[in-house]
N, CA, C and O atoms as CSV, one atom per row, in Angstrom:
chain,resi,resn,atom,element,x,y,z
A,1,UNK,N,N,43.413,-51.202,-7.002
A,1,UNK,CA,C,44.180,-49.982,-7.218
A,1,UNK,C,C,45.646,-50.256,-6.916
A,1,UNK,O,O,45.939,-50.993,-5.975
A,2,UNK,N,N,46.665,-49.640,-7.749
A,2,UNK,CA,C,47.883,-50.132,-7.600
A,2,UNK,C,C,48.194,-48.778,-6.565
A,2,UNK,O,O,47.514,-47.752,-6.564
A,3,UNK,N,N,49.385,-49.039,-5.694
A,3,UNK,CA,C,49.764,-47.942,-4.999
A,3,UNK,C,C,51.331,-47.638,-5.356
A,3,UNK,O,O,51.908,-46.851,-4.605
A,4,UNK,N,N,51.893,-48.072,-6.194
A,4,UNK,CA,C,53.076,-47.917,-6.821
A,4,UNK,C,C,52.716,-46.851,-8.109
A,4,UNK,O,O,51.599,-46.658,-8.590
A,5,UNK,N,N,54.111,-46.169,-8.552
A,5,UNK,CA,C,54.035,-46.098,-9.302
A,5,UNK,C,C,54.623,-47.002,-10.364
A,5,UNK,O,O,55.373,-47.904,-9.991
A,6,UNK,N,N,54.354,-46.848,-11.660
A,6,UNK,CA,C,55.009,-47.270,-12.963
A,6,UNK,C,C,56.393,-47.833,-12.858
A,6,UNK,O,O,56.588,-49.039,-13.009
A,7,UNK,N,N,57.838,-46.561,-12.477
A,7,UNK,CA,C,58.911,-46.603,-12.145
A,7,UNK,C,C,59.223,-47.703,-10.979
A,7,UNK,O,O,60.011,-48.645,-10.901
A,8,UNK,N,N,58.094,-47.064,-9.979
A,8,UNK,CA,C,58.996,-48.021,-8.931
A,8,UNK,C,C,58.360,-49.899,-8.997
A,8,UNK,O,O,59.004,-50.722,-8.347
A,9,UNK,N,N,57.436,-50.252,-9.602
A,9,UNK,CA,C,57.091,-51.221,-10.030
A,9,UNK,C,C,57.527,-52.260,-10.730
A,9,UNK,O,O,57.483,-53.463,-10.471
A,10,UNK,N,N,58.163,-51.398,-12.090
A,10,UNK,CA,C,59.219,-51.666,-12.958
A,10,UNK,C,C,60.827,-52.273,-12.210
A,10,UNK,O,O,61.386,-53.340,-12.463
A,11,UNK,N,N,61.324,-51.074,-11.145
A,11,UNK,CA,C,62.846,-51.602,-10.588
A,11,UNK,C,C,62.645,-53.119,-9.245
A,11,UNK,O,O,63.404,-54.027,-8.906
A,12,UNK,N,N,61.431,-52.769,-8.885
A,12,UNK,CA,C,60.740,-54.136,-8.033
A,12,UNK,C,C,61.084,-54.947,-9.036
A,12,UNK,O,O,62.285,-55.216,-9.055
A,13,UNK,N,N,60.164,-55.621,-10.219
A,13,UNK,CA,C,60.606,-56.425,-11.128
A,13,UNK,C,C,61.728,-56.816,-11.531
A,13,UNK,O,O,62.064,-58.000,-11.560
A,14,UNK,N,N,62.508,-55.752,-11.925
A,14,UNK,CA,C,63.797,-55.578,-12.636
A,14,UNK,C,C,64.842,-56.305,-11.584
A,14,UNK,O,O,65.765,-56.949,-12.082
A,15,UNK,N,N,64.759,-56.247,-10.514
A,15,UNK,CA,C,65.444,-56.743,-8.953
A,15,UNK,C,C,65.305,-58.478,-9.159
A,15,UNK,O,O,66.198,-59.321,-9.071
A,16,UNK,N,N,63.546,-58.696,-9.525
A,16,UNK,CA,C,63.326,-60.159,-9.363
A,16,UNK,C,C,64.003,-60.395,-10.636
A,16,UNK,O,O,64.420,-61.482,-10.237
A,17,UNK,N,N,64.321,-60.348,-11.434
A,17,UNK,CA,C,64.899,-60.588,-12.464
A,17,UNK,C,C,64.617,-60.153,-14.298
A,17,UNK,O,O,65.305,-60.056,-15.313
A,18,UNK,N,N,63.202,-59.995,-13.910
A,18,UNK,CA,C,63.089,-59.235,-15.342
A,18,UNK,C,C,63.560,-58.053,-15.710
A,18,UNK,O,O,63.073,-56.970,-15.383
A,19,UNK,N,N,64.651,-58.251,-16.492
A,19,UNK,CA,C,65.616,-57.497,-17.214
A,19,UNK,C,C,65.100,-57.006,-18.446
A,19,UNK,O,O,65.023,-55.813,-18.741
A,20,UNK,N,N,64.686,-58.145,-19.286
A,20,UNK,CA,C,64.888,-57.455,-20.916
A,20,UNK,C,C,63.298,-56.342,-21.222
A,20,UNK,O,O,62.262,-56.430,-20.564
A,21,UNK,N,N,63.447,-55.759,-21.917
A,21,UNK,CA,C,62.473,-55.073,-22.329
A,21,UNK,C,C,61.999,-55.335,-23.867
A,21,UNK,O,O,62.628,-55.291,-24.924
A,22,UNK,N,N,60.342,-55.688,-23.499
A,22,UNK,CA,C,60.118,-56.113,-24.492
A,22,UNK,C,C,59.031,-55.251,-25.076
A,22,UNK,O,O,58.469,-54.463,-24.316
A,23,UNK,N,N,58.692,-55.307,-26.270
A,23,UNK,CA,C,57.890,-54.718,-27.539
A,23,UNK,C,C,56.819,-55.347,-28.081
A,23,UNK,O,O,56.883,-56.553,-28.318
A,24,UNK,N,N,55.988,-54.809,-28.279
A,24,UNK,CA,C,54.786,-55.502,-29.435
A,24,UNK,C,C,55.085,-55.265,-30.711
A,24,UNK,O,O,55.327,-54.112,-31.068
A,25,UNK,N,N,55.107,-56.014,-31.339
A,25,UNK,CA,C,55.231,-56.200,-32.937
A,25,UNK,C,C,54.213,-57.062,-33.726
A,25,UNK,O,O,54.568,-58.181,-34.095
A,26,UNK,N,N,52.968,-56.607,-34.006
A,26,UNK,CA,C,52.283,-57.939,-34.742
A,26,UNK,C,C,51.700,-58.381,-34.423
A,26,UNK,O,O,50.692,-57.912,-33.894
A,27,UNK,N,N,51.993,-59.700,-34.555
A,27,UNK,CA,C,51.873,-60.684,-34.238
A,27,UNK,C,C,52.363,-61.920,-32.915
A,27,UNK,O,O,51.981,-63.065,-32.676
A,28,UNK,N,N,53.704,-60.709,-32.060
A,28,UNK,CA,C,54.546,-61.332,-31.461
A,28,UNK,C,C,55.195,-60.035,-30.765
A,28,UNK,O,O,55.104,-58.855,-31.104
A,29,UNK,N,N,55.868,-60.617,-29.701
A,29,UNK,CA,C,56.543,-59.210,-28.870
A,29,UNK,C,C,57.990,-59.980,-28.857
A,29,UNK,O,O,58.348,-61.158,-28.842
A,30,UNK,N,N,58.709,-58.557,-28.872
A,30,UNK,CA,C,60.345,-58.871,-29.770
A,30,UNK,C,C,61.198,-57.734,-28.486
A,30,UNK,O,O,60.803,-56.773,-27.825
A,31,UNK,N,N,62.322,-58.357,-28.588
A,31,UNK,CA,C,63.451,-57.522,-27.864
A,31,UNK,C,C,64.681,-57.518,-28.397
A,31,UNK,O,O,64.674,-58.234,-29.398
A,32,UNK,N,N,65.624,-57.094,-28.215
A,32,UNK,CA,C,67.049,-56.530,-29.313
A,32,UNK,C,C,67.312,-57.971,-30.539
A,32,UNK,O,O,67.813,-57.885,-31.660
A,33,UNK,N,N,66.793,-59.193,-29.856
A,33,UNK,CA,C,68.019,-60.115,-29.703
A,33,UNK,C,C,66.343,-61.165,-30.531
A,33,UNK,O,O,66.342,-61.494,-31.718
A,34,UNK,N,N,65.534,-61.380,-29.877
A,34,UNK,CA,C,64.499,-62.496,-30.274
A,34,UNK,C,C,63.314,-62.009,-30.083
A,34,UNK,O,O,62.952,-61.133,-29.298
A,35,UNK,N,N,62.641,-62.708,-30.947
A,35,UNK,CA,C,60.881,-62.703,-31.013
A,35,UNK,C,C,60.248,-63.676,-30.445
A,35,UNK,O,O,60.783,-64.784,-30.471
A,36,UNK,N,N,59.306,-63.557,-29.969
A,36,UNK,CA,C,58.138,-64.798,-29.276
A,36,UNK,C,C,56.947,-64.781,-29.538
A,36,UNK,O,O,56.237,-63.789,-29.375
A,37,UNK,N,N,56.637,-65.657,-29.893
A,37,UNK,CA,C,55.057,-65.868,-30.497
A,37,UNK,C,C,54.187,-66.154,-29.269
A,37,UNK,O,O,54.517,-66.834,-28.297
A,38,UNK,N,N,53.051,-65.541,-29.463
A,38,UNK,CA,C,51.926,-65.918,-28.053
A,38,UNK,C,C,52.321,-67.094,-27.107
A,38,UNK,O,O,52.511,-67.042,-25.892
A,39,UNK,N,N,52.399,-68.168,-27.946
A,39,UNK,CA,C,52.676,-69.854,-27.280
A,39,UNK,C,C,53.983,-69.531,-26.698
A,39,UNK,O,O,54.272,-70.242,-25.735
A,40,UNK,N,N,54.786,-68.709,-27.005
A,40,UNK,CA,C,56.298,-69.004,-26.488
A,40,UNK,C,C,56.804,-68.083,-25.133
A,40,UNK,O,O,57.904,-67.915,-24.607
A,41,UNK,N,N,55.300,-67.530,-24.820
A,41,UNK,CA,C,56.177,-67.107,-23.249
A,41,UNK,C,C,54.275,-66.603,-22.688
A,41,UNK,O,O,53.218,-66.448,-23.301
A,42,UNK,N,N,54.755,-66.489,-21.059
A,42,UNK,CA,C,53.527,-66.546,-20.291
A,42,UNK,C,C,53.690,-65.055,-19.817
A,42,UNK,O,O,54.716,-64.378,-19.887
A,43,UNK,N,N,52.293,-64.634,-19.251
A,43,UNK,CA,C,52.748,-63.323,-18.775
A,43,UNK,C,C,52.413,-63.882,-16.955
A,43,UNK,O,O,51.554,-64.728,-16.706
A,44,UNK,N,N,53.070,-63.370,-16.121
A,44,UNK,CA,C,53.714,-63.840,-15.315
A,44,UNK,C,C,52.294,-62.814,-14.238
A,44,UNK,O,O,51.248,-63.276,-13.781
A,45,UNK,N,N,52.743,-61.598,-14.153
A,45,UNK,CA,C,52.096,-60.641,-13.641
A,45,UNK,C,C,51.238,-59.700,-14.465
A,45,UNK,O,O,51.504,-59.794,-15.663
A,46,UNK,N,N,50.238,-58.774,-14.165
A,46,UNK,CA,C,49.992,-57.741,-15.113
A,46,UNK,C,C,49.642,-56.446,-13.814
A,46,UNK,O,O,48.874,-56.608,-12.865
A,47,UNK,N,N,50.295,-55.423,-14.060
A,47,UNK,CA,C,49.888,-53.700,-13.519
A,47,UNK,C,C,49.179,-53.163,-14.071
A,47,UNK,O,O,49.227,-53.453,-15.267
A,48,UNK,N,N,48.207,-52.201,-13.735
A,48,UNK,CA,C,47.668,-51.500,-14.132
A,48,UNK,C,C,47.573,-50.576,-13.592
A,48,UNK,O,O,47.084,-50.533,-12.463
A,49,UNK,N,N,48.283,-48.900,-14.624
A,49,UNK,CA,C,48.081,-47.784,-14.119
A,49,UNK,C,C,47.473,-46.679,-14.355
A,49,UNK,O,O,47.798,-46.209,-15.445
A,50,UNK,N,N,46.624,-45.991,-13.707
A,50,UNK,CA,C,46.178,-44.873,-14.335
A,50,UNK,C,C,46.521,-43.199,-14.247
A,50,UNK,O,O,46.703,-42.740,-13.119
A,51,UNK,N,N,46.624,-42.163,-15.582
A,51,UNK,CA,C,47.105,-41.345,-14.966
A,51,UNK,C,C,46.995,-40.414,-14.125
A,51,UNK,O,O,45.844,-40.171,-14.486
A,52,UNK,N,N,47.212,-39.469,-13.103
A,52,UNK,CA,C,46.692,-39.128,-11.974
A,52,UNK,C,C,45.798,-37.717,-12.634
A,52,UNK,O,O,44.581,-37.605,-12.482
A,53,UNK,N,N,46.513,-36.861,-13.261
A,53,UNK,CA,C,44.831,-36.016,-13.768
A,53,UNK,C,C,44.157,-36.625,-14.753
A,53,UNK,O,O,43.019,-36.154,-14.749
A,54,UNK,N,N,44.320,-37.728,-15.906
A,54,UNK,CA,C,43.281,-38.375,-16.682
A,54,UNK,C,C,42.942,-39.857,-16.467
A,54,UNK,O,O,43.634,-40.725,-16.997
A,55,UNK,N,N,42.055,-40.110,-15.820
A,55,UNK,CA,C,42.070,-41.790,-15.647
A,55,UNK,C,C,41.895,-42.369,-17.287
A,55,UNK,O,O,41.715,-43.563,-17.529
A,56,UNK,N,N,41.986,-41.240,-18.419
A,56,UNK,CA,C,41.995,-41.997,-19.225
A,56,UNK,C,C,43.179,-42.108,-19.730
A,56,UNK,O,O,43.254,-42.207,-20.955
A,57,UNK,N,N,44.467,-42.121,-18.884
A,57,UNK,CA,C,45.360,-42.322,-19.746
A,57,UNK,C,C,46.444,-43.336,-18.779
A,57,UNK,O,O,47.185,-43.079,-17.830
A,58,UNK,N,N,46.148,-44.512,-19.486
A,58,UNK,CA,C,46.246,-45.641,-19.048
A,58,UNK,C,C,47.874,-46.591,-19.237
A,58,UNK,O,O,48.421,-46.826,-20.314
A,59,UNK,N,N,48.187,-46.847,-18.377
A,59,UNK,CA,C,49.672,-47.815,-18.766
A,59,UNK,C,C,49.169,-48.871,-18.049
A,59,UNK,O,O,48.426,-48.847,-17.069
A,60,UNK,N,N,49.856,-50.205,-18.889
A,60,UNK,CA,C,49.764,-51.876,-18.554
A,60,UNK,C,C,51.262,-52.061,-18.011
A,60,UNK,O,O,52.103,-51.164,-18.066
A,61,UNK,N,N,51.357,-52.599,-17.788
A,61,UNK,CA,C,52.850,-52.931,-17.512
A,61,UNK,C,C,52.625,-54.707,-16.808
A,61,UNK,O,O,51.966,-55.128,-15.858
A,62,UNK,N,N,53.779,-55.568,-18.100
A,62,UNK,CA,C,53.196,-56.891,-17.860
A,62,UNK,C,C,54.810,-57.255,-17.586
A,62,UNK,O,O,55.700,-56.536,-18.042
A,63,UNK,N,N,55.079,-58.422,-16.812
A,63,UNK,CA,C,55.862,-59.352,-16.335
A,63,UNK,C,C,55.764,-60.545,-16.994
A,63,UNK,O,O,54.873,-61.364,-16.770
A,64,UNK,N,N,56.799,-60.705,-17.944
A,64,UNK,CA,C,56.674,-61.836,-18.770
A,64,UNK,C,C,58.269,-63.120,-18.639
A,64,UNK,O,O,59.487,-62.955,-18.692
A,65,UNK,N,N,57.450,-64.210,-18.471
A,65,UNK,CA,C,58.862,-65.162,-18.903
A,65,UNK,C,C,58.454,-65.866,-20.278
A,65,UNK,O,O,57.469,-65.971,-21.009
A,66,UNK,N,N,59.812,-66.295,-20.204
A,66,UNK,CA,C,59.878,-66.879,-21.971
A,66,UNK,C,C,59.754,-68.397,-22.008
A,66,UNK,O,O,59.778,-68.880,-20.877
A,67,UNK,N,N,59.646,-69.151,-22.847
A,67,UNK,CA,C,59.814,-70.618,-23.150
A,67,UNK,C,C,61.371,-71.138,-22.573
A,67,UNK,O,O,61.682,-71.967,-21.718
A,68,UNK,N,N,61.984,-70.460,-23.248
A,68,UNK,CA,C,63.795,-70.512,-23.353
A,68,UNK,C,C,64.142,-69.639,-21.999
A,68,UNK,O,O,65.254,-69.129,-22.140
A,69,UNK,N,N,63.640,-69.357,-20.935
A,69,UNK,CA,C,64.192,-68.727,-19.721
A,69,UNK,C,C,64.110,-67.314,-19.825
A,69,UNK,O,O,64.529,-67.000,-18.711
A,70,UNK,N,N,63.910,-66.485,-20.278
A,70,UNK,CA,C,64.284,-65.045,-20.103
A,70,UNK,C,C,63.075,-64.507,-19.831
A,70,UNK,O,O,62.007,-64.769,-20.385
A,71,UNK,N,N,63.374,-63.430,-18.597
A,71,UNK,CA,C,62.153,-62.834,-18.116
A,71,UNK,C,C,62.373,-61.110,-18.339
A,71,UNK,O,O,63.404,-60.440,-18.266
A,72,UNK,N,N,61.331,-60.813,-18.560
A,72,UNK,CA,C,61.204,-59.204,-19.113
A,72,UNK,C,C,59.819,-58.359,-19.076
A,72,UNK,O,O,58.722,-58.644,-18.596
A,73,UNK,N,N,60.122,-57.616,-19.521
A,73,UNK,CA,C,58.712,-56.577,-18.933
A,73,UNK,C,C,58.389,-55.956,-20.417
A,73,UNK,O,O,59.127,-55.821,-21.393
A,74,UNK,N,N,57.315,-55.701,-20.263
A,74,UNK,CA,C,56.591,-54.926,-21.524
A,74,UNK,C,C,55.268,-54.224,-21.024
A,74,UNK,O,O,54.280,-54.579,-20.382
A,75,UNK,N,N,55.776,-52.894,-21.703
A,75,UNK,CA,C,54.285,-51.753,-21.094
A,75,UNK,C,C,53.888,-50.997,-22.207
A,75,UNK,O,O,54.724,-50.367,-22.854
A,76,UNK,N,N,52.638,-50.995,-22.511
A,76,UNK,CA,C,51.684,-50.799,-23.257
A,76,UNK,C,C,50.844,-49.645,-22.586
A,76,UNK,O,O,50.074,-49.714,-21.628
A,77,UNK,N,N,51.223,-48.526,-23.387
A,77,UNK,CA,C,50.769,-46.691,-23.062
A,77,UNK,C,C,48.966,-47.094,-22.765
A,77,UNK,O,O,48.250,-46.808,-21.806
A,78,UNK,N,N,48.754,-47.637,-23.664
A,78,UNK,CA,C,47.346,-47.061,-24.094
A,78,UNK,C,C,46.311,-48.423,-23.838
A,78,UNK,O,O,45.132,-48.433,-24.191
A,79,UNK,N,N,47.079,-49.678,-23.079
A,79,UNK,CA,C,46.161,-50.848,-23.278
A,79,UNK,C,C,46.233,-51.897,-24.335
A,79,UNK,O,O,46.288,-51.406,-25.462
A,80,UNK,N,N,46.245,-52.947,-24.304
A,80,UNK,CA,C,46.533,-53.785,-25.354
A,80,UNK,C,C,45.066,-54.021,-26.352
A,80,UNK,O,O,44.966,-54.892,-27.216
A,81,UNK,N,N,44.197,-53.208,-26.054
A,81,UNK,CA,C,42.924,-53.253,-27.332
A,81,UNK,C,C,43.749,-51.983,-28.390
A,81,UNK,O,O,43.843,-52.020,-29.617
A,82,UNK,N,N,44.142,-51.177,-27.684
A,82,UNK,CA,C,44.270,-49.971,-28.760
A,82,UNK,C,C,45.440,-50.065,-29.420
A,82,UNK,O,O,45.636,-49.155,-30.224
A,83,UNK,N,N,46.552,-51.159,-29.296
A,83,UNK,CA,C,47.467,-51.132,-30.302
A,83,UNK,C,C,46.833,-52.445,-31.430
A,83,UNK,O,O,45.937,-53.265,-31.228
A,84,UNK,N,N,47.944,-52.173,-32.970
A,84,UNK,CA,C,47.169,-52.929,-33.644
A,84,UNK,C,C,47.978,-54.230,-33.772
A,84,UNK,O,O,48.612,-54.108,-34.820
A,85,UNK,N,N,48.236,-55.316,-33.257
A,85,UNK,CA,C,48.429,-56.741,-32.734
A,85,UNK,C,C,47.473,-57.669,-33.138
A,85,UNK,O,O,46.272,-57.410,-33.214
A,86,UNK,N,N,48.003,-58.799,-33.413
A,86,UNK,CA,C,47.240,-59.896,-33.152
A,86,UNK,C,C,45.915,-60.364,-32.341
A,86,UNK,O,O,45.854,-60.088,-31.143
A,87,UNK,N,N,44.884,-61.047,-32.948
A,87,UNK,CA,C,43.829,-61.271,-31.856
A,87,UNK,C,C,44.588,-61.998,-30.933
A,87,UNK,O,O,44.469,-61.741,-29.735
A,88,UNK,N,N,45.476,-63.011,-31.385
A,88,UNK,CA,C,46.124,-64.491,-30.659
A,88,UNK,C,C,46.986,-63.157,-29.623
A,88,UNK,O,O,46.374,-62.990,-28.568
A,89,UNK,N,N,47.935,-62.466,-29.728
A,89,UNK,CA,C,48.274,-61.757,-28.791
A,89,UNK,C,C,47.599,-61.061,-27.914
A,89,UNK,O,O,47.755,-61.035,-26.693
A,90,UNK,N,N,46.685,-60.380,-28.701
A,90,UNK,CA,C,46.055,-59.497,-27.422
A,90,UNK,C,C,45.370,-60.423,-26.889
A,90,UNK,O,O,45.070,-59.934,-25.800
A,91,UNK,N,N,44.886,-61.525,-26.942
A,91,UNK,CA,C,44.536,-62.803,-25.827
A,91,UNK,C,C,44.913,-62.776,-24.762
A,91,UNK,O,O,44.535,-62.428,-23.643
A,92,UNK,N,N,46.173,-63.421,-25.495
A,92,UNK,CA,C,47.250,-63.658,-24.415
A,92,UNK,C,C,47.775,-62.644,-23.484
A,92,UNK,O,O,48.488,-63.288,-22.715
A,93,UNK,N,N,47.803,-61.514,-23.171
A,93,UNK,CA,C,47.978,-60.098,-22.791
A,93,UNK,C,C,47.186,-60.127,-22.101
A,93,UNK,O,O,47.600,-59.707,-21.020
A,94,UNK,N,N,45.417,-60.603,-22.026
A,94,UNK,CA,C,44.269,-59.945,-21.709
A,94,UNK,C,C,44.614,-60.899,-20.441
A,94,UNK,O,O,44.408,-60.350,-19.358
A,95,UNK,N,N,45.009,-61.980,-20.393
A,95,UNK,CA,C,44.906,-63.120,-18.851
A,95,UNK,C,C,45.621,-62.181,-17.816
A,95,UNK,O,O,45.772,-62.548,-16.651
């Protein structure tokens, strides 16, 4: 059980250095500037939150670094089965 919330989880991170905010797209998760394919970055940490009147309403919130150095966060409302992505991504997501 996490005892944080979402927010304050996020500025913890954001402190260690993950800055950029990143997106699912596809096949690959993308931020203003670049895209990364499964192989091209690790997920570092993963959160898991649930919401306080529906445990079915679920946020991920992952800690990711890149191949090329950049570390960033990406959170997923609903779980990484229920968006429509890559098998090779949602793999990689699931560790």
């Amino acid at each position: 059980m996490n005892d944080k919330t979402l927010s304050q989880r996020m500025n913890e991170l954001k402190e260690e250095g993950y800055s950029i905010d990143f997106n699912l797209k596809d096949d690959k998760i993308t931020n203003n500037n670049d895209s990364y394919m499964p192989e091209d970055f690790n997920v570092d940490r993963i959160f898991r939150f649930e919401g306080m009147t529906n445990p079915a309403d679920n946020s991920i919130l992952y800690a990711i670094s890149t191949n090329d150095g950049k570390k960033g966060l990406l959170v997923d409302g609903y779980g990484i089965t229920g968006g429509q992505v890559s098998k090779e991504l949602r793999e990689k997501l699931k560790r």
